[in-house]
BAFI-3210 file (N, C-alpha, C; in Angstrom, 3 decimals, decimal comma, padded with zeros to 6 digits):
// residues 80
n [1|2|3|4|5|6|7|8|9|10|11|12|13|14|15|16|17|18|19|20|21|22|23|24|25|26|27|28|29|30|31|32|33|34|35|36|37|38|39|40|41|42|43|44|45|46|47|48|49|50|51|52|53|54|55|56|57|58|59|60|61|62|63|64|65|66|67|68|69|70|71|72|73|74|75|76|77|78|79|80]
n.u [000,829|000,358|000,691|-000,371|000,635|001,372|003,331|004,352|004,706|004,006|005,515|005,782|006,904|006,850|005,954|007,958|009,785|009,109|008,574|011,173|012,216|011,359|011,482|014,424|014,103|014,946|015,325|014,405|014,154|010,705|010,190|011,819|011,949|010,496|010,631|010,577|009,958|009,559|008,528|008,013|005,338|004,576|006,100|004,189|002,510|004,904|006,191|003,463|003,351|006,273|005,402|002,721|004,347|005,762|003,629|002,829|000,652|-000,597|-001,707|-003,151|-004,185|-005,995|-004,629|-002,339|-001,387|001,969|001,212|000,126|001,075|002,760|000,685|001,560|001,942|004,969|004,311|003,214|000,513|-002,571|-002,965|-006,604]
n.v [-001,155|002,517|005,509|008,900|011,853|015,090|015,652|013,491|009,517|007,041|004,942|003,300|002,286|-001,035|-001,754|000,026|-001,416|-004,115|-003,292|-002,050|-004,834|-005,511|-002,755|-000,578|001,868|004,657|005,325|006,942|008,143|008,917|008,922|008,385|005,935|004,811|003,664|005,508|005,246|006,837|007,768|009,842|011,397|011,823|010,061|007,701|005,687|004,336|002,951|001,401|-000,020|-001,924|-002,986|-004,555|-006,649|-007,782|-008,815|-007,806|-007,172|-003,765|-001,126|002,225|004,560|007,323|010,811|011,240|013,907|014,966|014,752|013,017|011,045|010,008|008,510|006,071|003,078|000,329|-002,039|-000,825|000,081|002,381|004,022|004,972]
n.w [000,000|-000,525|-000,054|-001,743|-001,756|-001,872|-004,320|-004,812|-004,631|-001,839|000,320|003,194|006,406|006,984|004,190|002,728|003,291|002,183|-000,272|-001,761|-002,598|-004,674|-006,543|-006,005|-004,392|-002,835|000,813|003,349|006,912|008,219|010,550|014,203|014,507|012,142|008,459|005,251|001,636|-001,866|-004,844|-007,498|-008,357|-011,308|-012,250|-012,025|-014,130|-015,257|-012,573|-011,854|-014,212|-013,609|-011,280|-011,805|-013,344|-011,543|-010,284|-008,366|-005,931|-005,618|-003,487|-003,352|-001,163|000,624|000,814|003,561|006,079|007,014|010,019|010,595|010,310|012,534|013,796|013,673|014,265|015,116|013,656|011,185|011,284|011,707|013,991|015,320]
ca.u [000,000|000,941|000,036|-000,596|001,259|001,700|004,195|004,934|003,254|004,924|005,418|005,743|007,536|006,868|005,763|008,944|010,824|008,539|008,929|012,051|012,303|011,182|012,091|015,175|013,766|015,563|014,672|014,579|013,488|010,375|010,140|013,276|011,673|009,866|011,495|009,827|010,491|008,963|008,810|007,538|004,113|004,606|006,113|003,544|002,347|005,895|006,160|002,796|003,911|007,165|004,789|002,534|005,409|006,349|002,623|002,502|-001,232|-000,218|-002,818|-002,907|-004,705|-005,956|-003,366|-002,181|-000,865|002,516|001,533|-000,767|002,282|002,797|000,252|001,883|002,512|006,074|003,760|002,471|-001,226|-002,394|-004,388|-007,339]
ca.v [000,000|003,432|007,102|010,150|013,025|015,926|015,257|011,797|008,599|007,043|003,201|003,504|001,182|-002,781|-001,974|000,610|-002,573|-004,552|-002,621|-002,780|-006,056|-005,668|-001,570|000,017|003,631|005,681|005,317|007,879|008,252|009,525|009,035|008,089|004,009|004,394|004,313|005,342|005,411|007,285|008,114|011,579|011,053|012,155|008,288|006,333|005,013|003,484|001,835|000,430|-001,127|-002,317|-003,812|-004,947|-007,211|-008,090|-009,337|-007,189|-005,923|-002,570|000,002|003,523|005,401|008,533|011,222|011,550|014,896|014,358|014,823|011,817|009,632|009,943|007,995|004,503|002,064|-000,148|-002,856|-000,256|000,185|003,637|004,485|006,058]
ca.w [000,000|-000,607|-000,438|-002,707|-000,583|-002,918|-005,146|-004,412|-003,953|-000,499|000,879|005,101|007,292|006,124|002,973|002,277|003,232|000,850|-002,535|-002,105|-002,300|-006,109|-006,657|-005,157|-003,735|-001,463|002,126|004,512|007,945|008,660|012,216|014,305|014,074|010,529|007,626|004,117|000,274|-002,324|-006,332|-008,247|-008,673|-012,486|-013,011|-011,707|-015,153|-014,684|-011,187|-011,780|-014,874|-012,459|-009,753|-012,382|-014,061|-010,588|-009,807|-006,954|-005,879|-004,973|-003,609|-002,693|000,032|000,615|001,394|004,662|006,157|007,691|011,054|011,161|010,098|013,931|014,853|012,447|014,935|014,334|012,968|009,874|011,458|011,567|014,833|014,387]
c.u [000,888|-000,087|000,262|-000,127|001,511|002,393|004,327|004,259|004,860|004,632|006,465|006,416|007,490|006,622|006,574|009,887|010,408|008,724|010,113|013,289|012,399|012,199|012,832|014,764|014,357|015,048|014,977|013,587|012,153|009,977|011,483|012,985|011,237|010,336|010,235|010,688|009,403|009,258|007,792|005,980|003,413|005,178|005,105|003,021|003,870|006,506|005,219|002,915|005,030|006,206|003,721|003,344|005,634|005,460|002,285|001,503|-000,792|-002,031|-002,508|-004,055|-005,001|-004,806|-003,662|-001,212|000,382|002,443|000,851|-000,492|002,506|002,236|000,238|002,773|003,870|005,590|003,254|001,198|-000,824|-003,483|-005,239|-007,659]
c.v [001,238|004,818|007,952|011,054|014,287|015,687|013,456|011,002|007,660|006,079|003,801|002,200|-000,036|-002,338|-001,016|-000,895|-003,463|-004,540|-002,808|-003,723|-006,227|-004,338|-000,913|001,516|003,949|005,407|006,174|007,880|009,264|009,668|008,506|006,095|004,082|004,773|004,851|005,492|006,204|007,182|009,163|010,563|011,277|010,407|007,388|005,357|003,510|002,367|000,785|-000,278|-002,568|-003,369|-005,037|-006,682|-008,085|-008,873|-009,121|-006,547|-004,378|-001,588|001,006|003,982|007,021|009,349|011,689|012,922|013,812|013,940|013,526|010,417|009,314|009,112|006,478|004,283|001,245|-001,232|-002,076|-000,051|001,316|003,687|005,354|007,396]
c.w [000,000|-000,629|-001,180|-001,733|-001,651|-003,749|-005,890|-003,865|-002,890|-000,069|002,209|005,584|006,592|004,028|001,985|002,022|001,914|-000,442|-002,508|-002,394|-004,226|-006,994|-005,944|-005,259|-002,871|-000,016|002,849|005,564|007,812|010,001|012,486|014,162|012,386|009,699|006,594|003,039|-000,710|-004,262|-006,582|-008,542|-010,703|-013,011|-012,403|-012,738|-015,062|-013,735|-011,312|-012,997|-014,003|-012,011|-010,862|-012,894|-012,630|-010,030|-008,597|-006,880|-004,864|-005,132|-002,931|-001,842|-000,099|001,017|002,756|004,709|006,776|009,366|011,621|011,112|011,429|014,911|014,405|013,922|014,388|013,075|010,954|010,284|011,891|012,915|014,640|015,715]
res [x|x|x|x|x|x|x|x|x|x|x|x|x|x|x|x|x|x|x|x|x|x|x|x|x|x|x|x|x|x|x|x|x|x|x|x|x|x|x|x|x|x|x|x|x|x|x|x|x|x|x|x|x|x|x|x|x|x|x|x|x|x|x|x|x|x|x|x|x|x|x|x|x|x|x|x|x|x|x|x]
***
């Protein structure tokens, strides 16, 4: 799973680790435990070819602000 964030669509903790597994993306912290990865939201035609090919069911999410990344447990669940 992934999010739409302005720019950039965005894979969170397990499922940063996840992608890539298939696509090497950058990782950077966004909390001092969670990592994430991202790509320009202008290639997505691209990736989801990628994931596609890869037979990966990828889905996206509404966008989250950052501040509500805060409340992603280590597991990846989002409290509500």
């Amino acid at each position: 799973m992934f999010v739409h964030s302005g720019k950039f669509y965005i894979f969170v903790a397990e499922d940063a680790d996840t992608i890539n597994q298939y696509v090497i993306l950058k990782k950077t912290k966004l909390t001092k435990e969670i990592e994430r990865c991202s790509f320009p939201d202008h290639r997505i035609d691209d990736y989801m070819r990628v994931f596609k090919n890869h037979q990966l069911n990828i889905s996206t999410r509404k966008p989250y602000s950052f501040t509500s990344f805060r409340n992603i447990k280590s597991s990846g669940d989002v409290d509500s």
